[in-house]
N, C-alpha and C positions, 0 to 999 in steps of 0.2 A: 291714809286712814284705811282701815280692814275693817270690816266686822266676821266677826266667831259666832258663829250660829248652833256651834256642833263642838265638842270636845270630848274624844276620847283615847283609852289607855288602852293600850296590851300589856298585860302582866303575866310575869313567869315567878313564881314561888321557887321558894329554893326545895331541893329532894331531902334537905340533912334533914337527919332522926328528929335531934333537938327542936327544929322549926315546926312550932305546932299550928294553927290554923283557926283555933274559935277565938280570939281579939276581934273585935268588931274595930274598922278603921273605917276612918272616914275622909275626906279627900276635901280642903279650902281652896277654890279658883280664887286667887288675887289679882288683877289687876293695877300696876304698880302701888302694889302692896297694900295694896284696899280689898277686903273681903265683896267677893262677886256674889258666892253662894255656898253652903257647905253641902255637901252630901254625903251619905253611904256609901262604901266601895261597895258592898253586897248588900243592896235593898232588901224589904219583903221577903219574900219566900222565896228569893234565888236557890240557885245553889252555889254552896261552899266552895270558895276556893281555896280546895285541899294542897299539902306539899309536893312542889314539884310539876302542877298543871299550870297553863296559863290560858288566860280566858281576856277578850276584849271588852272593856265597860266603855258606855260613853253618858253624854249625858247634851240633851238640845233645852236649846234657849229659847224656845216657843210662846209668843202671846206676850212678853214682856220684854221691853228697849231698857237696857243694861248700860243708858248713856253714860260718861262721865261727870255732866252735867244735869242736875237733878230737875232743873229747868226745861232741858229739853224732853222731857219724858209725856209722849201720849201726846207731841204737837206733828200736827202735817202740814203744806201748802197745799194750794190745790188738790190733785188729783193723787198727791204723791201717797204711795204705803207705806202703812208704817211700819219703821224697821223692828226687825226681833234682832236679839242676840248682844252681845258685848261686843261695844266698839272699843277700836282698841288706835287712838288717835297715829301713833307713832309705831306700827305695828306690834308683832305678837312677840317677835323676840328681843329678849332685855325687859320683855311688861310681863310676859304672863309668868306666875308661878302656881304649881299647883299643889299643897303642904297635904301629905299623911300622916294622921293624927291616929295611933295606938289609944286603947281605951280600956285596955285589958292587960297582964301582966304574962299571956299565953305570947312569947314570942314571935313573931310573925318576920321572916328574912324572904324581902324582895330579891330577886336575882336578876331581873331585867324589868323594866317598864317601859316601852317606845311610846311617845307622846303625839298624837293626830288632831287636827284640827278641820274642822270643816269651814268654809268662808257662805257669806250671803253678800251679793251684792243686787242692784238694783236695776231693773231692767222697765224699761218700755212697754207699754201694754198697745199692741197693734189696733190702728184704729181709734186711737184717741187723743186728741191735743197734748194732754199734757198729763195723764194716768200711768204711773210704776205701780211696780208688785217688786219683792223683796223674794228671790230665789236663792236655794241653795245651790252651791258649786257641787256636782257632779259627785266629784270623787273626793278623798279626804288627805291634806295635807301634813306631811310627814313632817313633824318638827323636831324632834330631838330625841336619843337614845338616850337611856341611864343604866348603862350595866351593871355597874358597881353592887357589888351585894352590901344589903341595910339591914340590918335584926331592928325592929321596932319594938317597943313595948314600953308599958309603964315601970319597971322594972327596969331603976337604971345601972345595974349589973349585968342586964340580958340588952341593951340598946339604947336608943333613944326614943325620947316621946314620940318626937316628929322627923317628917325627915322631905326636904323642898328640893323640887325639882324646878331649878331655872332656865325656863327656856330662852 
């Protein structure tokens, strides 16, 4: 068993003329094939990722236990803390997918996406019988490349809606 505390992308756009860039896409974390959470590839007032840059998004799982079991949510024993992030029982690979969703008809062509994960496990609080705290892992694990180039769009002339990345 792992938990995901952390998930994020490097993305590279493709340079061609064609590949335009204002589609709003948005990104589903599934958990064997159970909606986790949706989001915005580009939130807010980011900025645009234009054709041909590539920029890292991520996105943390803070304040909320993403368990598979809706029972366990918001319980502790004793001293223990409680965990944030998406546990993911059987690990990350063959469970997690993570689907982008086109929302607009301006084509949008990925050219790379390398997929990272951050882990929290659960550590010992010095000086206490029986008191954890839920830390993040250091640095961020490297789980799968998607080089293949994807045109997304509504427009299913120019692509596909969606397009899933199996890790």
């Amino acid at each position: 068993m792992v938990w995901v505390s952390e998930i994020g992308w490097d993305i590279r756009t493709s340079g061609d003329p064609i590949a335009g860039t204002d589609t709003r896409v948005t990104v589903e974390i599934l958990r064997d094939n159970n909606l986790v959470i949706l989001l915005n590839v580009e939130p807010g007032n980011t900025t645009r990722l234009d054709r041909g840059e590539s920029t890292f998004y991520s996105w943390r799982f803070l304040g909320t236990n993403y368990a598979p079991d809706d029972s366990e949510l918001g319980t502790i024993t004793g001293g223990q803390g409680i965990p944030y992030g998406v546990e993911f029982p059987q690990n990350v690979v063959g469970h997690l997918k993570c689907r982008f969703r086109a929302w607009g008809d301006d084509l949008w062509i990925k050219d790379n996406v390398d997929g990272y994960v951050r882990y929290a496990t659960e550590r010992s609080v010095p000086g206490t019988i029986d008191s954890t705290v839920w830390v993040d892992d250091l640095n961020w694990t490297f789980i799968w490349s998607f080089p293949q180039d994807v045109p997304i769009s509504t427009d299913p002339a120019e692509g596909f809606t969606t397009w899933t990345l199996n890790y």
